[in-house]
Backbone bond lengths (Angstrom), bond angles and torsions (degrees), N, CA, C in turn:
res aa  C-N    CA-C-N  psi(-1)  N-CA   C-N-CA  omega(-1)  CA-C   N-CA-C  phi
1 X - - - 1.466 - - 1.526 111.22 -
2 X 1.507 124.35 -50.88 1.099 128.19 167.60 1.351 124.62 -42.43
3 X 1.726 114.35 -33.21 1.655 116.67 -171.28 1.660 94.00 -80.57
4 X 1.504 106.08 -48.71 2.021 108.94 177.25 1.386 113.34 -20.26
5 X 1.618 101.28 -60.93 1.802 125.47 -163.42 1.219 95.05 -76.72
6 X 1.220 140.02 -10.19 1.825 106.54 -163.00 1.769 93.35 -104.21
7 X 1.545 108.49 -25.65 1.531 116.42 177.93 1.729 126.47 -99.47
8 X 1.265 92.59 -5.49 1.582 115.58 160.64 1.628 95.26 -75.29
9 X 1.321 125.85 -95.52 1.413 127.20 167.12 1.468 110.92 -0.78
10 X 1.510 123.28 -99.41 1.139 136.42 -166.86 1.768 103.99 -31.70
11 X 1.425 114.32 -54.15 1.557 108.30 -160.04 1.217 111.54 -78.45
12 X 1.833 106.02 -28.22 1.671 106.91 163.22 1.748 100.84 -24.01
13 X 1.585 104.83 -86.43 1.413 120.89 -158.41 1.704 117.94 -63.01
14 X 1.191 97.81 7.35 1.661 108.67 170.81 1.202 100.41 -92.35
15 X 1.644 122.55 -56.78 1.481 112.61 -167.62 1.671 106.08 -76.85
16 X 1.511 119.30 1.15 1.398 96.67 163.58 1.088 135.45 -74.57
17 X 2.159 108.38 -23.80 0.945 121.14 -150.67 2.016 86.69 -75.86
18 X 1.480 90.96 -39.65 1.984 103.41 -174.87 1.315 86.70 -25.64
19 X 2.023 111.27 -93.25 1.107 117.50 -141.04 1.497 108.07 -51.53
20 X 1.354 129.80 -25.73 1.649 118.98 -174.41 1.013 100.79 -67.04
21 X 1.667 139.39 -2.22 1.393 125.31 -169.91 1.664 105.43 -105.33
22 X 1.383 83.04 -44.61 1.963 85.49 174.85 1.523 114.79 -65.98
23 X 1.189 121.67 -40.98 1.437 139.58 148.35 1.959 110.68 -14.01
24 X 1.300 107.61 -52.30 1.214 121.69 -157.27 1.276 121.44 77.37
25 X 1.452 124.60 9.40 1.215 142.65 -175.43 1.988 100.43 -54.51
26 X 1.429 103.21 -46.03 1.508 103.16 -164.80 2.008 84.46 -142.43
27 X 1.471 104.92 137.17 1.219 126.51 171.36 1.516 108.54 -86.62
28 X 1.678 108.27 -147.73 1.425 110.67 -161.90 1.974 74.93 -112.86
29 X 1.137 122.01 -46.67 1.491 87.17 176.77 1.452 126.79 -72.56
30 X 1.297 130.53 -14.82 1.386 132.68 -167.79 1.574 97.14 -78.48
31 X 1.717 114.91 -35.94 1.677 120.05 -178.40 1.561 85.87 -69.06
32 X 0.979 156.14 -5.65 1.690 142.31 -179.77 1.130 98.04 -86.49
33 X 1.431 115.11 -68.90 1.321 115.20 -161.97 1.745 112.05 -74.57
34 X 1.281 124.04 4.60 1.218 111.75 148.62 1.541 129.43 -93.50
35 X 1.540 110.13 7.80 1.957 122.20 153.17 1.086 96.94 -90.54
36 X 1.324 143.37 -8.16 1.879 126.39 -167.37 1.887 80.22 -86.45
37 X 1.314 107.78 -80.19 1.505 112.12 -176.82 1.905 125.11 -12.91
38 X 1.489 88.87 -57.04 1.160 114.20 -176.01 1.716 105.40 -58.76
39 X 1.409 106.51 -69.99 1.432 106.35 177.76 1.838 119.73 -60.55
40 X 1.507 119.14 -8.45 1.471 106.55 -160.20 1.759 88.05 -116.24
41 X 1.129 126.58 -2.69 1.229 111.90 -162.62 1.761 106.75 -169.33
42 X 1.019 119.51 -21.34 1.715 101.62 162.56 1.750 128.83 -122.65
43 X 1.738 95.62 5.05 1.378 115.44 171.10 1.812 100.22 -85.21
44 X 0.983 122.99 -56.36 1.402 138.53 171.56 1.512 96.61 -48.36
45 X 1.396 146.59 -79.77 1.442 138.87 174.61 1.440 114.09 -34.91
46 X 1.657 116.55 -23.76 1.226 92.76 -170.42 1.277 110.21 -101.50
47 X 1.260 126.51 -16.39 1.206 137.06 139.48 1.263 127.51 -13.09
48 X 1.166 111.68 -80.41 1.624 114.55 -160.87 2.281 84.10 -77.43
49 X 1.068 139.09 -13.97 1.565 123.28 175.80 1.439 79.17 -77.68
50 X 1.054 144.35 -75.81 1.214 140.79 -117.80 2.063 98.59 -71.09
51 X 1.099 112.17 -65.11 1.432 133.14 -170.19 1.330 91.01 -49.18
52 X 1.403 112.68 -66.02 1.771 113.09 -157.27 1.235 110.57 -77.82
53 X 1.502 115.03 29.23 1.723 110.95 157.57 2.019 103.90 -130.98
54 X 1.353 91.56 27.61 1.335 91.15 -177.74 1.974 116.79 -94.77
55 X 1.049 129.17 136.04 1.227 146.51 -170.01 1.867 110.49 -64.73
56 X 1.585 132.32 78.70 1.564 85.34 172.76 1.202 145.50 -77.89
57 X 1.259 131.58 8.98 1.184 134.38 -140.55 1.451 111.17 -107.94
58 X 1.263 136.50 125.78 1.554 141.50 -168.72 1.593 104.39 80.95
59 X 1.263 138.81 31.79 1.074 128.51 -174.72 1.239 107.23 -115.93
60 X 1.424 142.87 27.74 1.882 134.17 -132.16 2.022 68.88 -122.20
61 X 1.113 143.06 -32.56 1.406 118.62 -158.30 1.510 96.02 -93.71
62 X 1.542 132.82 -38.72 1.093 143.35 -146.77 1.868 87.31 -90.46
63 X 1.444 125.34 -28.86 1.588 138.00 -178.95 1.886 83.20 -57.95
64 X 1.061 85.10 -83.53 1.756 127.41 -157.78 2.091 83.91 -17.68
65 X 1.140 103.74 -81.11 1.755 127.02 -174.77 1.689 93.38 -58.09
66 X 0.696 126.95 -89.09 1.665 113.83 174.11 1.819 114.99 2.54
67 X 1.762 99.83 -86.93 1.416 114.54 177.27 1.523 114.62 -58.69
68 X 1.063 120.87 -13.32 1.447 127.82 170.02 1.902 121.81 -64.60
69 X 1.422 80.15 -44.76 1.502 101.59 -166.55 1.694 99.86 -84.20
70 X 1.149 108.07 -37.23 1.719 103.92 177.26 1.441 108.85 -64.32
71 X 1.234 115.46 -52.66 1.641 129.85 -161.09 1.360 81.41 -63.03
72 X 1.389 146.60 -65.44 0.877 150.67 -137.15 1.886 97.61 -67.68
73 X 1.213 126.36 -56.23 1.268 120.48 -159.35 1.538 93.75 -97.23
74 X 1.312 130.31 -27.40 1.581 113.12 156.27 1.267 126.19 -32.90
75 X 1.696 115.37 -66.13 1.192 131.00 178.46 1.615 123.64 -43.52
76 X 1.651 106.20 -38.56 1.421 122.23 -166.89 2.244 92.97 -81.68
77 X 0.916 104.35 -22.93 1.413 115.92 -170.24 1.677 107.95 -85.50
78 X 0.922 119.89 -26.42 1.929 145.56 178.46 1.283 90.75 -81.01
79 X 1.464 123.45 -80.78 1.911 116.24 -178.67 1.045 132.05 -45.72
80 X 1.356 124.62 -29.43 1.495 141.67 172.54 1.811 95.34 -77.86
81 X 1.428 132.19 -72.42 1.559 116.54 170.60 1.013 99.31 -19.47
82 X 0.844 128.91 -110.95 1.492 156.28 -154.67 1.774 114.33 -24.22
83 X 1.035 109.77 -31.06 1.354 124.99 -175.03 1.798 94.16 -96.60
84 X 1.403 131.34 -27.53 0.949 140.28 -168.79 2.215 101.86 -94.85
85 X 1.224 101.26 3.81 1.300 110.55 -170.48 2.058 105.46 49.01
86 X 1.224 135.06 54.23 1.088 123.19 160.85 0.960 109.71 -75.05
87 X 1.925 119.10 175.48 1.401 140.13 -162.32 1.734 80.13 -89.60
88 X 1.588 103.65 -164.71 1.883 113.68 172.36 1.559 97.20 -116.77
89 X 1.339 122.15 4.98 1.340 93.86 152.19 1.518 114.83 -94.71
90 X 1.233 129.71 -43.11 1.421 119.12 -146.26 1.585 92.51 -100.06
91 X 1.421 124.54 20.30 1.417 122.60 151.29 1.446 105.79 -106.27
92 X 1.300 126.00 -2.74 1.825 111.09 169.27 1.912 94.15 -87.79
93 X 1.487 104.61 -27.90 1.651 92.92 -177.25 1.443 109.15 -60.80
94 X 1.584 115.22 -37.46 1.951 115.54 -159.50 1.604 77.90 -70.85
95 X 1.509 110.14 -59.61 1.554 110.08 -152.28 1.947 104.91 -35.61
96 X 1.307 117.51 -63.93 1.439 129.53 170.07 1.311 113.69 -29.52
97 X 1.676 108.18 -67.62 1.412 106.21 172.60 1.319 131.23 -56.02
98 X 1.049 116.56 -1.79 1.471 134.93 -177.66 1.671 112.32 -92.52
99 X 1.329 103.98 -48.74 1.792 95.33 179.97 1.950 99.29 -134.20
100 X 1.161 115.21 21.04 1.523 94.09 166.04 1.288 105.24 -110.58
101 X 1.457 120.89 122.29 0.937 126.61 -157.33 2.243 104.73 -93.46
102 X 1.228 108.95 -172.46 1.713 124.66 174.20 1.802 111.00 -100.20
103 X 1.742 92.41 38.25 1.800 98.61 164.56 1.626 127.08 -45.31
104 X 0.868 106.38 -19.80 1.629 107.82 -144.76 1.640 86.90 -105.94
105 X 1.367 123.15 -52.37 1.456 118.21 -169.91 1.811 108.15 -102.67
106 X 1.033 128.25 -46.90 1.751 135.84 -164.62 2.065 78.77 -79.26
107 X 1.430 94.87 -80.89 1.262 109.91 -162.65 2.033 107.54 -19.54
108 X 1.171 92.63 -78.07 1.786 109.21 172.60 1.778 104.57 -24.60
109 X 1.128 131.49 -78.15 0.791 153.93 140.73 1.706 112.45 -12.85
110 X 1.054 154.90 -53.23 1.409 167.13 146.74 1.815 118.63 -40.99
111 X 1.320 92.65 -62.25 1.753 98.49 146.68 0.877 151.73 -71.05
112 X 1.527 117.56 -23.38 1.306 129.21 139.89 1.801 119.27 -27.82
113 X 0.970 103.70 -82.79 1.298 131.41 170.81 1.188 143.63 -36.90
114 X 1.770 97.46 -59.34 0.975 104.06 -176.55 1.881 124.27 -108.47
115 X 1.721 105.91 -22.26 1.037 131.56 177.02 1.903 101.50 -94.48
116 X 1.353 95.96 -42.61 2.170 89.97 176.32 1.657 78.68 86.37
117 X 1.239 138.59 32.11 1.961 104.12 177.34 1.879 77.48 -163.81
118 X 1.436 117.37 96.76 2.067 121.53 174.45 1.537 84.54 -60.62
119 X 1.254 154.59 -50.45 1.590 145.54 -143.66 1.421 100.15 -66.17
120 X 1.537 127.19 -29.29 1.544 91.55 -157.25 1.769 96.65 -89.52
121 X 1.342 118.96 25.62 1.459 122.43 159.31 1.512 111.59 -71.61
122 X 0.846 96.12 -52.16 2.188 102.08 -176.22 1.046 127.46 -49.87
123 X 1.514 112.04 -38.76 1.801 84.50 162.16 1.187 129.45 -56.98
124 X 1.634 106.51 -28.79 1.831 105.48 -174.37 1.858 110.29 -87.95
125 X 1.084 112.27 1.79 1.189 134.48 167.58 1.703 124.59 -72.01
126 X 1.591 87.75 -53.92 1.626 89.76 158.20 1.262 138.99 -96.06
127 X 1.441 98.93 2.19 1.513 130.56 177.50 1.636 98.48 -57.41
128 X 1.238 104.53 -74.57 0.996 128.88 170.10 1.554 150.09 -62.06
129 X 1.589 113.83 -15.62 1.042 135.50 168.65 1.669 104.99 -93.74
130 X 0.831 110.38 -45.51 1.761 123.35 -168.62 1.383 110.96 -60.29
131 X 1.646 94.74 -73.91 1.672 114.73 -176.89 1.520 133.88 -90.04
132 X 1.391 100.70 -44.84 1.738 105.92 164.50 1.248 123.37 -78.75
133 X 1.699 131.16 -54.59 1.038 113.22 161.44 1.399 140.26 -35.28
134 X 1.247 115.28 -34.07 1.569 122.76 173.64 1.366 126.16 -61.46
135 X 1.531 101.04 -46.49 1.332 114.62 -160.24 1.791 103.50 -88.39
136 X 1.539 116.23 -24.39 1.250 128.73 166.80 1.550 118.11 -71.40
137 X 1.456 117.76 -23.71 1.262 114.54 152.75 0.991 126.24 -112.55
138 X 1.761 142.34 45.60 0.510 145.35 124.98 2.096 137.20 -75.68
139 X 1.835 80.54 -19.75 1.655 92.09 172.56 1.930 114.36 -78.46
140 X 1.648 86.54 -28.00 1.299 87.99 179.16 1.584 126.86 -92.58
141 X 1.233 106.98 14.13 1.237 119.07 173.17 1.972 108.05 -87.17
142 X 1.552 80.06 -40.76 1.908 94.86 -172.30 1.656 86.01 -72.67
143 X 0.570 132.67 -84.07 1.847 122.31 164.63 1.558 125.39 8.72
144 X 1.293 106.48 -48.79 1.069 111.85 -164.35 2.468 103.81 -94.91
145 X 1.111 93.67 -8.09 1.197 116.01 -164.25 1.261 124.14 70.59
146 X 1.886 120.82 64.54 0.861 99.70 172.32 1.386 104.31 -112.27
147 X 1.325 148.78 88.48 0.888 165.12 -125.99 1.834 122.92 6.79
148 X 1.513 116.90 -164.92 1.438 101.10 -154.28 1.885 87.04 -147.34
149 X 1.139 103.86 164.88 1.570 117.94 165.98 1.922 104.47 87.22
150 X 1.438 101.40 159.53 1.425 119.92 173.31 2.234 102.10 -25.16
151 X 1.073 91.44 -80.09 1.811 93.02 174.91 1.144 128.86 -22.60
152 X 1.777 106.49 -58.48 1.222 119.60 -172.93 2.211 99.18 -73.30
153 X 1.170 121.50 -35.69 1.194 116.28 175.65 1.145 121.70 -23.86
154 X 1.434 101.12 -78.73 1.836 143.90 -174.59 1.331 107.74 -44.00
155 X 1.745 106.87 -63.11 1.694 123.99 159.35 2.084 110.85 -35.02
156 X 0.631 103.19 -56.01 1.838 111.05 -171.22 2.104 84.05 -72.72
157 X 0.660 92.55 -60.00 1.934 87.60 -163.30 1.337 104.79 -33.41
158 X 1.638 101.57 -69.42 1.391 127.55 -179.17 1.908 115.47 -43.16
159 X 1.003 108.46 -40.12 1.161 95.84 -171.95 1.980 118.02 -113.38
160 X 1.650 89.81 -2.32 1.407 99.77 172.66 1.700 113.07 -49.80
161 X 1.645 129.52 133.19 1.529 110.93 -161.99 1.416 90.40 -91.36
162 X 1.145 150.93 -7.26 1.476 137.23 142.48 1.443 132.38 -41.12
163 X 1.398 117.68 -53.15 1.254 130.57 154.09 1.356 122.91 -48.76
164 X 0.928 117.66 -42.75 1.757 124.36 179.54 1.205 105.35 -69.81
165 X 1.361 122.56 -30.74 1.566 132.77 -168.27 1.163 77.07 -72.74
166 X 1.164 124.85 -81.30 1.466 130.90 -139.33 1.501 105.01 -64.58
167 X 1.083 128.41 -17.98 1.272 119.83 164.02 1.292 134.36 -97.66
168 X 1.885 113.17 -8.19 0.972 126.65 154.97 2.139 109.88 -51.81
169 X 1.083 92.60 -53.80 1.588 99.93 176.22 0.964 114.51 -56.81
170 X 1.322 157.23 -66.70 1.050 170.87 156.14 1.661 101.44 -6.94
171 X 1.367 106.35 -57.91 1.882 107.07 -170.20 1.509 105.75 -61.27
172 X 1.730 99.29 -45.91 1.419 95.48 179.90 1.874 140.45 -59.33
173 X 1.602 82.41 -31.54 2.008 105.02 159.91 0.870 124.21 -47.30
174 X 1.947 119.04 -44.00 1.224 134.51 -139.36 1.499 94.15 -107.96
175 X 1.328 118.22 -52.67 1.605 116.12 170.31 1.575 118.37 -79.01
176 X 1.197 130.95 -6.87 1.125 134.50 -167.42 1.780 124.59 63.18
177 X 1.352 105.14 -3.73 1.484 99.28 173.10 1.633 117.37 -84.60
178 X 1.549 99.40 171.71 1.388 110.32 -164.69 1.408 112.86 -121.11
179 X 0.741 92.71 137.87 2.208 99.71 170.55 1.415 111.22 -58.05
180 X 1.454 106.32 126.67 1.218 116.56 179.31 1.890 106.15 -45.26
181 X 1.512 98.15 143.03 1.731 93.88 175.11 1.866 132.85 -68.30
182 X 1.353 98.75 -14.77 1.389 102.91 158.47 1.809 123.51 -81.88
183 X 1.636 120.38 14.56 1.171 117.30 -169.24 1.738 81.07 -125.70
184 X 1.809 107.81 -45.65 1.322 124.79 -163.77 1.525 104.60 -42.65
185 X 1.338 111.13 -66.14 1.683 129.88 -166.94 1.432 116.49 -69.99
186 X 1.056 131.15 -25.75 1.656 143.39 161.59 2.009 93.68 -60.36
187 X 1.206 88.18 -81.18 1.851 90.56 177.41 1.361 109.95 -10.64
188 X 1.482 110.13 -78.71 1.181 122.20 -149.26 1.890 109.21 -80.53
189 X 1.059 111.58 -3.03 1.570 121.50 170.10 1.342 110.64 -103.30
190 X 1.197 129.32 -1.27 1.539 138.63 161.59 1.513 102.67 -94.46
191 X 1.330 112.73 -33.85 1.583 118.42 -171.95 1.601 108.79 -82.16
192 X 1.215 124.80 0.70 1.429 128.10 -176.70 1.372 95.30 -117.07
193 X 1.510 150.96 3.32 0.896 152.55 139.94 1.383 111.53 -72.92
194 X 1.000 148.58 9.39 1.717 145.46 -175.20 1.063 98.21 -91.68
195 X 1.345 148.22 -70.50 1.194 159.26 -156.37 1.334 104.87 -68.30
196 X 1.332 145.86 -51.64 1.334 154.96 -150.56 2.017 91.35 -79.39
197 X 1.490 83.63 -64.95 1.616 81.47 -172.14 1.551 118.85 -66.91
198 X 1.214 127.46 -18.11 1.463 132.91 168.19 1.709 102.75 -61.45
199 X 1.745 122.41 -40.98 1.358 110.75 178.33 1.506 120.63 -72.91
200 X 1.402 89.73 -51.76 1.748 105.00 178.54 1.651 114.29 -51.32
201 X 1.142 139.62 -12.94 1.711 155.49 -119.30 2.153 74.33 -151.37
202 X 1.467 118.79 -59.37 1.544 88.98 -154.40 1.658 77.35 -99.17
203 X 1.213 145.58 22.68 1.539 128.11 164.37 1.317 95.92 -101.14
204 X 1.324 154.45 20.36 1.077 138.41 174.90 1.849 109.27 -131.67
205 X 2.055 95.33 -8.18 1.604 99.93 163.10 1.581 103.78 -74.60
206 X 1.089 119.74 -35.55 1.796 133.79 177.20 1.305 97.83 -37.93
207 X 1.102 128.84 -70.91 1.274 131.83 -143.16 1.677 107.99 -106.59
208 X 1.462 126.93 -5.37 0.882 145.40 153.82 1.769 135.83 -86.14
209 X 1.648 106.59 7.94 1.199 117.23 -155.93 1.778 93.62 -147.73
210 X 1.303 109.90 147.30 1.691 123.30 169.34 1.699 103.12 -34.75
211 X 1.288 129.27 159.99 1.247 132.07 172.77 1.446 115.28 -84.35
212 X 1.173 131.67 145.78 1.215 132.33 -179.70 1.334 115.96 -28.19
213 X 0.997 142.69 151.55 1.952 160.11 -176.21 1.280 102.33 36.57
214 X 1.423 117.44 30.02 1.806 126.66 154.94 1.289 133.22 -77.25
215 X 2.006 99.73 -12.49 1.201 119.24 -150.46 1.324 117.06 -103.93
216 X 1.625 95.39 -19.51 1.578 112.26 -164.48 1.715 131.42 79.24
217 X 1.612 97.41 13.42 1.563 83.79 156.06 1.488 105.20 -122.95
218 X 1.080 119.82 85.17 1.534 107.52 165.03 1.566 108.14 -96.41
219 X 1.153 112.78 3.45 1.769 96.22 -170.36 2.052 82.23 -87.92
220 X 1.106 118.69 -36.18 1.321 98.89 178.97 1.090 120.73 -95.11
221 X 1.327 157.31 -16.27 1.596 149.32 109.73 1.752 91.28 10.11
222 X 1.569 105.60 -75.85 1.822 94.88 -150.94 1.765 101.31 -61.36
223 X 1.342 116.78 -25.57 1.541 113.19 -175.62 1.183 114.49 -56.69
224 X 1.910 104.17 -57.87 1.519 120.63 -160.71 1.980 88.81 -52.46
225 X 1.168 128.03 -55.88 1.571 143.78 177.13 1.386 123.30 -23.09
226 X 1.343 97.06 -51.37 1.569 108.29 177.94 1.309 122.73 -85.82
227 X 1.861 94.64 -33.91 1.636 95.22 163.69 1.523 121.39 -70.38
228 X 1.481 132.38 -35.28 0.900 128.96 -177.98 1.323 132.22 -53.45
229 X 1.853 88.53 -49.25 1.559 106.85 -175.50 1.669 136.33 -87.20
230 X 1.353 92.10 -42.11 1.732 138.98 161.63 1.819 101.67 -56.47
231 X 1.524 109.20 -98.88 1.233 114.15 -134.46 1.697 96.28 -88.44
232 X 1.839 133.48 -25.91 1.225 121.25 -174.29 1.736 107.83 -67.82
233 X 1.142 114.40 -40.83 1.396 132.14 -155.36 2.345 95.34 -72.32
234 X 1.258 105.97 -28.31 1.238 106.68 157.17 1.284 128.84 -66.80
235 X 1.419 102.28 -48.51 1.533 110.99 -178.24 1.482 85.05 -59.17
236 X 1.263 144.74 -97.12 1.634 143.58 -129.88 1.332 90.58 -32.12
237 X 1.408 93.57 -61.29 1.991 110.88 -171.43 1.741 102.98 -7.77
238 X 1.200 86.05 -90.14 1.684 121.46 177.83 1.464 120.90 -22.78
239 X 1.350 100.83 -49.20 1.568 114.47 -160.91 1.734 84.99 -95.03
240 X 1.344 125.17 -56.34 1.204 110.06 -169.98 1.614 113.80 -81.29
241 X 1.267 130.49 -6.55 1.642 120.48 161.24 2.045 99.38 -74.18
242 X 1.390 109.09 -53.26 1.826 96.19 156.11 1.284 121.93 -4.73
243 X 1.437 117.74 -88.57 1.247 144.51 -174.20 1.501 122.22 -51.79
244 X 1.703 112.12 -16.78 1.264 121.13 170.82 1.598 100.30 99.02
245 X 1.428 122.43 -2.44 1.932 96.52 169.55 1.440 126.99 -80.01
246 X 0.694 103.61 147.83 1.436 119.51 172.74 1.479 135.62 -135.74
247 X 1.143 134.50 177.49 1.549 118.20 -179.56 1.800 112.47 72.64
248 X 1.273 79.62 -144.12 2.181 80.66 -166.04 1.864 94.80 -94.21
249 X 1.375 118.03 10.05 1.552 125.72 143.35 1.451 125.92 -36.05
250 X 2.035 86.37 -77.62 1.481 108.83 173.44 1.308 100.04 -67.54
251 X 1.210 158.13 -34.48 1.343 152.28 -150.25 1.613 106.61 -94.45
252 X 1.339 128.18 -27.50 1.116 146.73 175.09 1.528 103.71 -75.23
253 X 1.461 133.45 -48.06 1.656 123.67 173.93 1.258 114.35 -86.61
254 X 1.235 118.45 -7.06 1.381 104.29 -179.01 1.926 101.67 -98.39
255 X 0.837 113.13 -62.58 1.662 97.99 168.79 1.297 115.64 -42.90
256 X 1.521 131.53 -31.65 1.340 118.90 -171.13 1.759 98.56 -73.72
257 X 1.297 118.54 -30.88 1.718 123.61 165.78 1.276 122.61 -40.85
258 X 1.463 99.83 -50.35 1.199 127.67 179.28 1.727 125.94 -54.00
259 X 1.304 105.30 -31.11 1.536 123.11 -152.05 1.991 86.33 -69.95
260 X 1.593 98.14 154.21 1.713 96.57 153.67 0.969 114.36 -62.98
261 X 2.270 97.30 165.45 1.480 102.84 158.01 0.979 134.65 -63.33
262 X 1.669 117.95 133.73 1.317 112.58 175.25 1.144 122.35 -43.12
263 X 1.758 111.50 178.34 1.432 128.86 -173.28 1.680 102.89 -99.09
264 X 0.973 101.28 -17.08 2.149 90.40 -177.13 1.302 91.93 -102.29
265 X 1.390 147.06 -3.29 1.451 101.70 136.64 1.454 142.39 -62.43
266 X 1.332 120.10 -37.26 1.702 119.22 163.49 1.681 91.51 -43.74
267 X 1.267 123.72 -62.04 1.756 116.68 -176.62 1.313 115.38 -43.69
268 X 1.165 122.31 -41.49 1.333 124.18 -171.78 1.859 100.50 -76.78
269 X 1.438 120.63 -49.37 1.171 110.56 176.90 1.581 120.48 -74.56
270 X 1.096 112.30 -5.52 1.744 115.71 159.89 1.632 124.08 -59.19
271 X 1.693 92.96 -54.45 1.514 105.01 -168.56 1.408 109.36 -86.09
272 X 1.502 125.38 -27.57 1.730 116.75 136.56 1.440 146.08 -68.06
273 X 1.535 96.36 6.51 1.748 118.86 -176.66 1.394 101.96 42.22
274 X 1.475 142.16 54.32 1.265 146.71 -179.91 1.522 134.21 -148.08
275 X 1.750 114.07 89.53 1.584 113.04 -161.99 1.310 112.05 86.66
276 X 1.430 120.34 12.88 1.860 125.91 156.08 1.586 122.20 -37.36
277 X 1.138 104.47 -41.09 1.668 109.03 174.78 1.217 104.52 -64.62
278 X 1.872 113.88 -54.78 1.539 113.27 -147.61 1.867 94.06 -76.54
279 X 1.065 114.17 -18.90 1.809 117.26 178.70 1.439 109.62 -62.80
280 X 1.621 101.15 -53.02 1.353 119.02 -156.72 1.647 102.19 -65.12
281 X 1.413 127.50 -62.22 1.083 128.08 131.25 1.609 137.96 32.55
282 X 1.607 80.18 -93.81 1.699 102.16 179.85 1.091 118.41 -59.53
283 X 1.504 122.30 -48.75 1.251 153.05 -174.11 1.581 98.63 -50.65
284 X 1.276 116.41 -71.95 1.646 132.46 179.30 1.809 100.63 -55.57
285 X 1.148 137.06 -27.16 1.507 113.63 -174.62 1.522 96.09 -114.28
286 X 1.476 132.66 -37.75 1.693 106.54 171.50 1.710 111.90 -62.92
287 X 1.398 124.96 -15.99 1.204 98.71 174.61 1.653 115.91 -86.94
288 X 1.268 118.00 -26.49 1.386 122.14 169.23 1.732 107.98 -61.35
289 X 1.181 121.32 -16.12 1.531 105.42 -175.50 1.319 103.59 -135.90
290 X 1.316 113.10 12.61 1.954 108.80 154.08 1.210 120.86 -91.23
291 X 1.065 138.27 26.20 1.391 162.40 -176.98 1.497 112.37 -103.95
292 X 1.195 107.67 -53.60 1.893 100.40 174.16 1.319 98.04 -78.89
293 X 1.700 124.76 -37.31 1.238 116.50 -165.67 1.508 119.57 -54.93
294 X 1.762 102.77 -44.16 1.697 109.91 178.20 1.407 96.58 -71.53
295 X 0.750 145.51 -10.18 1.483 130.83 171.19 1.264 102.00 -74.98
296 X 1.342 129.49 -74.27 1.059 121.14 168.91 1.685 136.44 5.13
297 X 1.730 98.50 -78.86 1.348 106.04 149.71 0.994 155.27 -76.92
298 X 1.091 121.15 14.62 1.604 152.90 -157.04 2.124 81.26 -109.72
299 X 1.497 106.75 -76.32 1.541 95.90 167.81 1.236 127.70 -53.21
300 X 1.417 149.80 -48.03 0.943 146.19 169.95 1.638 122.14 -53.30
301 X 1.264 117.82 -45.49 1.647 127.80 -174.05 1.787 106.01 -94.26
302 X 1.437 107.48 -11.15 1.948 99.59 -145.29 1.873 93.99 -100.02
C-alpha cells in the first residue's frame, strides 16, 4: 500500500504539471523558472527542515552500504561515458541519474509504509545531500565557466544555496538546537513548496519536450536503468548483508537503492542547461519500472 501511495502521489503532480503545459497555462520558460524557484529557495528550505531533524547515531552500517551502492553505480556510469566519448557535463548528469536516488520524497514515504522505520532513508539522504550533491555541482559550475582552480572550488561550495542548506542542517542535528519560530515557520512553508514545484516543473518538461527515444539517447536511458534499478540495489544488498544487517535493516537499504531517479536532477540539468533530455528521460522510466522492482524486494527481503 505504501509503494501504491508514494507513486500514486508523485504522478498525480506530474500529470498536473502535463496538463498546465498542454493547457498553455505554463510555457517552456515559465517550466524554467519554476526549477530556478525550486532550486534557489524551496529546495534549500527543505533541506536544512529535512537534515536537522535527522538522528546520527546507529547509522555507520546502513551509511557504509548506502555510499557503497551509489559510488558503485556512479562509477560504472563514468566508464561507460567515457568510452562513449561524452562531454563532463552530461556524464555528471547520467552519472547522478544513475545512483542518486528519490530519498527525500518516494523514499520517506516508502519507509513509512512499507519498512514502518523513515530513518533508514538518511543515510542516503546525507549521502547525497552532503557529499554528492556538492561536489556534482561544483563540476558543473566549472562547466559552466564560472571560474576554475582550488579557490574557485571552495568559492562555488560555499556559497552554493543547496550546500549552505545542507550545512545549515547538519549544525542544527549535530547541536540539537532549533531555529527560532519566526525564522522556523517561514522555512518550512517555503520547504513544502520544493517538492510540488520540482514535479509540476518536470510534468510540464514531459509534455513540452520530444517523446521519449526521439532524442537519441536511449543507449543511455537503458544504462542509467539497469544501473539504477538492476545493479545499485545489488550492490546495497551485498555490502549491507557484509556488514551483518538483516531484517527491515537490510530491507530498508536495499529499496532505498532501489527507489527512482530523483527529480532535482532534471532541476539540476535545467538550471545548467546540460543532459535535460537524458534526465528527463531517465527520470520517467526508472520511476515507471521501480515499482515492480520494489515489490520485488519488498517479497524477497520483507
Amino acid at each position: 500500500m505504501g509503494l501504491l501511495t508514494g507513486f500514486t502521489t508523485i504522478l498525480a503532480v506530474i500529470l498536473c504539471g502535463m496538463w498546465l503545459a498542454h493547457t498553455r497555462v505554463l510555457d517552456a520558460r515559465s517550466q524554467r523558472t519554476l526549477g530556478e524557484i525550486a532550486f534557489f529557495v524551496a529546495s534549500p528550505a527543505l533541506m536544512v527542515t529535512t537534515i536537522s531533524e535527522v538522528e546520527f547515531a546507529g547509522a555507520a552500517a546502513n551509511l557504509t552500504a548506502s555510499a557503497a551502492s551509489l559510488a558503485a553505480a556512479f562509477g560504472v556510469y563514468v566508464l561507460l561515458a567515457r568510452r562513449w566519448r561524452q562531454g563532463v557535463g552530461v556524464t555528471v548528469v547520467g552519472a547522478l541519474a544513475s545512483s542518486y536516488v528519490n530519498a527525500g520524497n518516494l523514499g520517506i514515504a516508502i519507509a513509512a509504509y512499507v519498512v514502518g522505520d523513515i530513518t533508514v532513508v538518511v543515510p542516503t539522504l546525507l549521502v547525497q545531500m552532503l557529499v554528492v550533491q556538492p561536489l556534482a555541482l561544483a563540476v558543473l559550475d566549472r562547466r559552466a565557466g564560472r571560474g576554475s582552480g582550488a579557490l574557485a572550488i571552495v568559492r562555488r561550495l560555499v556559497t552554493n544555496p543547496l550546500t549552505i542548506a545542507a550545512s545549515v542542517g547538519v549544525v542544527l542535528a549535530a547541536t540539537g538546537w532549533e531555529l527560532p519560530l519566526v525564522v522556523d515557520q517561514p522555512v518550512r512553508l517555503v520547504a513544502g513548496a520544493a517538492i510540488p514545484l520540482m514535479l509540476i516543473s518536470y510534468g510540464a518538461a514531459l509534455r513540452l519536450s520530444p517523446l521519449p527515444g526521439r532524442t537519441g539517447h536511449t543507449r543511455e536511458v537503458v544504462a542509467v536503468s539497469v544501473l539504477k534499478l538492476g545493479f545499485m540495489p545489488v550492490v546495497a544488498w551485498a555490502v549491507g548483508t557484509g556488514l551483518g544487517l538483516d531484517g527491515t535493516a537490510l530491507l530498508g537499504v536495499v529499496l532505498t537503492a532501489a527507489l527512482p531517479t530523483a527529480q532535482n536532477i532534471f532541476l539540476h540539468a535545467t538550471r545548467y542547461d546540460v543532459g535535460t533530455d537524458l534526465a528527463r528521460e531517465s527520470i520517467l522510466v526508472t520511476t515507471v519500472c521501480s515499482l515492480p522492482v520494489a515489490l520485488l524486494v519488498a517479497v524477497l527481503l520483507g
